[in-house]
C-alpha positions in Angstrom: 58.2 -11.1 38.7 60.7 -9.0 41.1 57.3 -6.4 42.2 54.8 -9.3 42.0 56.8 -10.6 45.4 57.7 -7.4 46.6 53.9 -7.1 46.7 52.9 -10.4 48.1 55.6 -9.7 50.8 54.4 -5.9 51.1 50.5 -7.6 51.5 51.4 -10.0 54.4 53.6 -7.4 56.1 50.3 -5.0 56.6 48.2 -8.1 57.1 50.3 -9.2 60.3 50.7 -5.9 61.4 47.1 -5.9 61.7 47.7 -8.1 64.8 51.0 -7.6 66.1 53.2 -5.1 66.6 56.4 -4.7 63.9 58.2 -5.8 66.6 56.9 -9.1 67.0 56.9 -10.4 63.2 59.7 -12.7 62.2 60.7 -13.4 58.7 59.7 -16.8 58.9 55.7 -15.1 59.6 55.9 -13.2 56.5 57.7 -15.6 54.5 55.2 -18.1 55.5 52.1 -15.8 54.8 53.4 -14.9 51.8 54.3 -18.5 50.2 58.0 -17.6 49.6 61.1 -18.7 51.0 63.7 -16.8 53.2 66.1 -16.7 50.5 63.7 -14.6 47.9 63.1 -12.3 50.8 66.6 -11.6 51.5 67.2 -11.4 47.8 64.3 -8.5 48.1 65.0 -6.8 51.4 67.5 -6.4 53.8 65.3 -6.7 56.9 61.5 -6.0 57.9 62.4 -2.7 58.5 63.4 -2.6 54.9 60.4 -4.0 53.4 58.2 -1.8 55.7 59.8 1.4 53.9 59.0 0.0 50.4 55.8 -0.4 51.8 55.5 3.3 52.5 57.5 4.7 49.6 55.3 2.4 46.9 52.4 3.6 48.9 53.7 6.8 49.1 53.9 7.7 45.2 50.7 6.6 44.4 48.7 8.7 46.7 50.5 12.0 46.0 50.6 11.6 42.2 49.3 14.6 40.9 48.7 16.3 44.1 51.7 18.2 45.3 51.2 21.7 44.0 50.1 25.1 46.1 46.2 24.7 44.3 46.5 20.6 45.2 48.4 20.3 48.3 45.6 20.1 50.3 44.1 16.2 48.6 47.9 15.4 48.8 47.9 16.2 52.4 44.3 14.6 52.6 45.5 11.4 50.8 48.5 10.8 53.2 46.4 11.3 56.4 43.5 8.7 54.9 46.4 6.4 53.8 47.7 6.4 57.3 43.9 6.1 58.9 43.3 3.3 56.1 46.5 1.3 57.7 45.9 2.7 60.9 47.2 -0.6 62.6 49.7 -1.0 60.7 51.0 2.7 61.5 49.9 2.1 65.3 51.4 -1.3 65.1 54.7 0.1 63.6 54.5 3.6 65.8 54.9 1.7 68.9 56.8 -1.1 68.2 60.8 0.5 68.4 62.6 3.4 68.5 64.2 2.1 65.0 60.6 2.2 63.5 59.7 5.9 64.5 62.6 7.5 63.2 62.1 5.1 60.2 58.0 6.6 59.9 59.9 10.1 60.0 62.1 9.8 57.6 59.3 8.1 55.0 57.0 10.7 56.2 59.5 13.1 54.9 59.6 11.7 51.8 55.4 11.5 51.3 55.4 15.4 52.9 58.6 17.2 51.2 57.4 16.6 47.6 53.9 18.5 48.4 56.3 21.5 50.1 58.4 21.6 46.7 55.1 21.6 45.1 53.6 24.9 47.2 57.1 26.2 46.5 57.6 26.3 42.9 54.3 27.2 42.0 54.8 30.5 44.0 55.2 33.5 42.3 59.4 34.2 41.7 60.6 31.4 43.6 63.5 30.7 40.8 65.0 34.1 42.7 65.3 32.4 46.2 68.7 31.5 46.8 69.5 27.5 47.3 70.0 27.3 50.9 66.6 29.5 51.4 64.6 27.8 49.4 65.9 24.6 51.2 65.8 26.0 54.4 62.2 27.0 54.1 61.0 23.6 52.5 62.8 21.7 55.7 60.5 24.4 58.2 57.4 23.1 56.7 58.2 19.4 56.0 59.7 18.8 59.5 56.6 21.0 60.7 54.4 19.3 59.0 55.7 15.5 59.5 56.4 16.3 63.4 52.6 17.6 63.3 51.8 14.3 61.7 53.3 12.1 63.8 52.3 13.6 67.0 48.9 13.2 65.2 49.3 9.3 65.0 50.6 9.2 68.7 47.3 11.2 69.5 45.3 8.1 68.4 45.2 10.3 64.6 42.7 12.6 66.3 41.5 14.9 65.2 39.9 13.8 61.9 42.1 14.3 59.3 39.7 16.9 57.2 39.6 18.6 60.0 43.3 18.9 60.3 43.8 19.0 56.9 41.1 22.6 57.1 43.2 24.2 60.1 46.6 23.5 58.1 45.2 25.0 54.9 44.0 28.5 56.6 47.7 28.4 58.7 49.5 28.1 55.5 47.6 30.1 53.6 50.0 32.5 51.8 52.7 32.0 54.5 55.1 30.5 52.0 54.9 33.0 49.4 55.7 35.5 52.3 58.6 33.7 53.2 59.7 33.7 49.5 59.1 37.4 49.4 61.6 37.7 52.2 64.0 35.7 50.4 64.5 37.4 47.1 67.5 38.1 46.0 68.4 41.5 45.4 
């Protein structure tokens, strides 16, 4: 019962977001749209914010599932940027709305992108001899790379198309991680 209301709450969320900004939705809206009361919200989610993270996280697992290695990065990649053009006024809506809610869409972002970047990463040839803090420190350079990329995308109106984006990515990071794990052996 707990995910069938976490889902009805999750559904009116994106359907008000559709015309107002994240900003301007009350718990009582959602509460209302959803045919629940305040107190099974609050037994769910702290605050909208909260609920619009599940939102992205739930999201988030089901369009990367099975596509975060170096051969199917590129549909995982492909999959996020159609999710977000698919819910593009939710996103827009959300983008804009306050400072709170960006740094939020970074740090979920993070968590859609960073799984694909350990993906590329230990599918590469000897990347069991990187040392910890190299391997983490080259995942963060292309998961903040990538998520800054993607947000700047969204606050460009997410233009260009996302296959297009998705193309130019894929012949920039062609090979350029195993390089960097070359680098990084250890000795």
């Amino acid at each position: 019962m707990s995910n069938i209301t976490k889902r009805a709450l999750a559904a009116s969320l994106k359907k008000l977001l559709e015309r107002a900004p994240l900003d301007k939705i009350t718990i009582q809206d959602l509460v209302d749209d959803a045919e629940v009361s305040r107190k099974t919200f609050y037994y769910h989610f702290q605050d909208i914010y909260d609920l619009m993270e599940w939102c992205i996280v739930e999201d988030g697992k089901r369009i990367l599932e099975g596509n975060v290695t170096a051969d199917t990065w590129q549909q995982g990649l492909r999959n996020v940027l159609a999710y977000l053009q698919g819910n593009r006024a939710m996103i827009l809506n959300g983008y804009r709305s306050v400072q709170r809610q960006g740094d939020m869409l970074k740090v979920n972002l993070s968590r859609l992108v960073r799984p694909i970047m350990e993906g590329i990463f230990d599918s590469q040839p000897d990347h069991e001899r990187v040392d910890g803090e190299d391997r983490e420190l080259i995942l963060k350079l292309f998961s903040y790379g990538l998520v800054e990329l993607i947000l700047y995308w969204i606050g460009n109106g997410m233009k260009p198309d996302g296959e297009y984006l998705v193309a130019r990515l894929d012949r920039i990071f062609d090979g350029s991680m195993e390089t960097l794990i070359r680098k990084c052996l250890k000795k």
